[in-house]
N, C-alpha and C positions, 0 to 999 in steps of 0.2 A: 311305558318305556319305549324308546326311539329304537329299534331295531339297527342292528351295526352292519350295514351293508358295504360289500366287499367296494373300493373305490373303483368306478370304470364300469360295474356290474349293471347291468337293465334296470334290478330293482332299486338300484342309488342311483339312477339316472330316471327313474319315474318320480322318487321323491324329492328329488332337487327340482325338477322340472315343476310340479306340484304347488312346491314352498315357493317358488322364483312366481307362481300367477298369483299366488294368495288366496288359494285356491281352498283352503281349510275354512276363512270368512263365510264362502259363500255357501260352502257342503254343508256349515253349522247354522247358516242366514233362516230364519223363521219369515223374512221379508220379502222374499222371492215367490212370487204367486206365480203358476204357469196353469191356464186355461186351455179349455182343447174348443172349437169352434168351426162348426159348418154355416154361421150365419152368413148369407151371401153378403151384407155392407158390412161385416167382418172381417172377408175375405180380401175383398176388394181394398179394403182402409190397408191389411197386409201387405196386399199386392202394390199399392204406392209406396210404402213404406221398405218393400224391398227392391222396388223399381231405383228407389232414390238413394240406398246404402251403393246398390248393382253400380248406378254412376258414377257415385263419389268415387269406388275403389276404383274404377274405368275398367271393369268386366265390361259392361255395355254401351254402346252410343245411347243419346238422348231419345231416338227414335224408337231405340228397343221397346217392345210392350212383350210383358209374360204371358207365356199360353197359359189356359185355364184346363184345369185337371181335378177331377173327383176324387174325394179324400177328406180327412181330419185335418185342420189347420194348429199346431202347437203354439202358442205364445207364454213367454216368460214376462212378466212387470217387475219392475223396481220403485220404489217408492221416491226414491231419488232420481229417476228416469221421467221424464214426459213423452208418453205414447210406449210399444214396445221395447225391452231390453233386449231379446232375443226371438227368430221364432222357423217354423220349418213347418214342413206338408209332409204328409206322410202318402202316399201313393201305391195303390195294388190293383189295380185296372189299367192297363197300359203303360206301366212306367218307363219315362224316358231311355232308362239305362236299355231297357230290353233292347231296343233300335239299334244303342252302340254298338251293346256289347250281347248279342244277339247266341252267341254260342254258348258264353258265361253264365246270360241268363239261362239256355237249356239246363245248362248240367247243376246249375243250383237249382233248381225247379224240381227237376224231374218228375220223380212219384210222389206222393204223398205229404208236398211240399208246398208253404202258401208265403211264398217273399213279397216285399214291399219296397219301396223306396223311399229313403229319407234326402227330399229334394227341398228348393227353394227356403235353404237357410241363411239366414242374414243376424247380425247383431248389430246393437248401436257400435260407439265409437271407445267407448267407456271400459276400462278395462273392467270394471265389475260387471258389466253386461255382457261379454265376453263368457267369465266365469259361470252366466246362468244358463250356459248352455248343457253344462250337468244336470239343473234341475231340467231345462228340456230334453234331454235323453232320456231320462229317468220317466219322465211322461211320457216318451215312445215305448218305452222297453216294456213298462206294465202294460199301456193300451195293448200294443203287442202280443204280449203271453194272453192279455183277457178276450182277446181275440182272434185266436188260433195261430197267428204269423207266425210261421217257423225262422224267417230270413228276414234281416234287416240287408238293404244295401244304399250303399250313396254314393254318387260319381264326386269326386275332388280335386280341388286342385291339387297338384305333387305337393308342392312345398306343405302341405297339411298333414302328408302322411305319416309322420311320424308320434303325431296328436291322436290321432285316429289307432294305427296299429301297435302303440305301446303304451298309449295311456288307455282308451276306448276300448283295445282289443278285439277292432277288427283286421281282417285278414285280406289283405292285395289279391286281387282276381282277374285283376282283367292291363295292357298295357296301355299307354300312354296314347288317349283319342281326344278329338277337337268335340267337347259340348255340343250336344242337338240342339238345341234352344237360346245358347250362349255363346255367339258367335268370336271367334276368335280365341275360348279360353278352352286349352287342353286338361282333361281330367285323367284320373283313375280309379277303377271300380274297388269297391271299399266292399266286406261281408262279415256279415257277424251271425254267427249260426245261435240262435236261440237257445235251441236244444243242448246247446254243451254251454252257454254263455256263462249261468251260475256257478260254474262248476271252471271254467277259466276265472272268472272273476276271485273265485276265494281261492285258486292255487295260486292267483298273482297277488292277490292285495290282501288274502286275507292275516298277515302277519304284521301289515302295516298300521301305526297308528291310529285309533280314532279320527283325529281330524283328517285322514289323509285317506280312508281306509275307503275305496268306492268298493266293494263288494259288501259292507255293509250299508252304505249309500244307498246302491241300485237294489238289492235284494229287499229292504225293507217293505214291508206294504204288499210281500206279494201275497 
C-alpha cells in the first residue's frame, strides 16, 4: 500500500522524485552487476572512460588528464550498455576534499574516525545508467561498514544537492569551493555518517513502498 503523504511534504517529494527516474526498474533489476576493482588496466580503461563523460558534459578541456589516487575502483554494467553504466573511486589516503575543505575534513575526522571519499564518479548518457548509481552506493556503503569507514564524503556539483541530501541522505558540510583537480567546476562538501546512516535510512524510507523503499535497498546484505 502507497503511503498518503501530505502534498508539499519531503517524503512526497522523495516519492515523486523517485517515480519521475524510474527509479523502482532499477532498485528490482537482477541485471545491474557492479564489480569493485584494483586492477591497474582496469583502472586506467575507468580512467578514459571518465576522462571522455568529464568532456562530453565540458567539466574539462581535452587536455585535462585525471590524477591517480589509491583506492577501490566501483563499476556498475548494464547488459544493454557497452562498456561501464556507472562507476566511482572511493579514496582514504589523501583525499582530494581534505585540500579543500581542510577544516571540515578536521572536525569529521577527529578521534576515532576513519572517512573516505567517494570521488571520480561519472555515468553513461543513458537514463537507466544514471539509475545504477544506487547499486553503486550500495557497493560503497557495504564495502564501507566491511571495512571500518565511519565517513563517507564527496565534493559536488550544487545543482546535485538535493539528489544527494534528500534522496542519498547526505549532509552539507562544507560551502561553495572551485574543485582541486577539476578546473573551473565549483563544488560542495557532501557527508553521510555511517554510524547513524541505518538508522536515518529506515526513519526516512522505512514506510515507503517496496519498490521505492532504499532502506531496505541499502541495508540488505549487511
Amino acid at each position: 500500500m502507497v503511503p498518503a503523504f501530505q502534498i508539499g511534504s519531503e517524503d512526497w517529494w522523495r516519492l515523486r522524485r523517485l517515480r519521475l527516474s524510474g527509479v523502482s526498474e532499477s532498485l528490482s533489476s537482477s541485471q545491474v552487476k557492479v564489480i569493485r576493482t584494483d586492477d591497474p588496466l582496469e583502472r586506467e580503461a575507468l580512467l578514459a572512460f571518465i576522462k571522455k563523460r568529464y568532456e562530453e558534459l565540458e567539466i574539462v578541456p581535452p587536455s585535462w588528464s585525471p590524477p591517480r589516487f589509491s583506492g577501490p575502483f566501483f563499476v556498475a554494467y548494464l547488459p544493454s550498455i557497452k562498456g561501464p553504466a556507472s562507476c566511482a573511486a572511493l579514496v582514504e589516503r589523501d583525499p582530494p576534499c581534505k585540500k579543500v575543505y581542510p577544516g571540515e575534513w578536521r572536525k569529521i575526522k577527529g578521534f576515532f574516525r576513519k572517512p573516505a571519499e567517494i570521488t571520480f564518479l561519472a555515468t553513461a548518457k543513458d537514463l537507466k545508467a544514471k539509475n545504477t548509481l544506487f547499486h553503486l552506493f550500495k557497493a560503497i556503503y557495504h564495502y564501507a561498514l566491511s571495512h571500518r569507514i565511519t565517513d563517507l564524503l564527496v565534493c559536488i556539483n550544487p545543482k546535485h544537492a538535493d539528489f544527494y541530501e534528500k534522496i542519498l541522505l547526505f549532509e552539507r558540510r562544507g560551502s561553495r569551493k572551485e574543485h582541486p583537480f577539476l578546473p573551473g567546476l565549483f563544488v560542495i562538501l557532501e557527508h553521510l555518517d555511517l554510524k547513524k546512516a541505518r538508522e536515518r535510512y529506515f526513519q526516512v524510507y522505512g514506510s515507503f513502498p517496496p519498490e521505492y523503499n532504499l532502506y531496505q535497498f541499502f541495508v540488505s546484505g549487511e
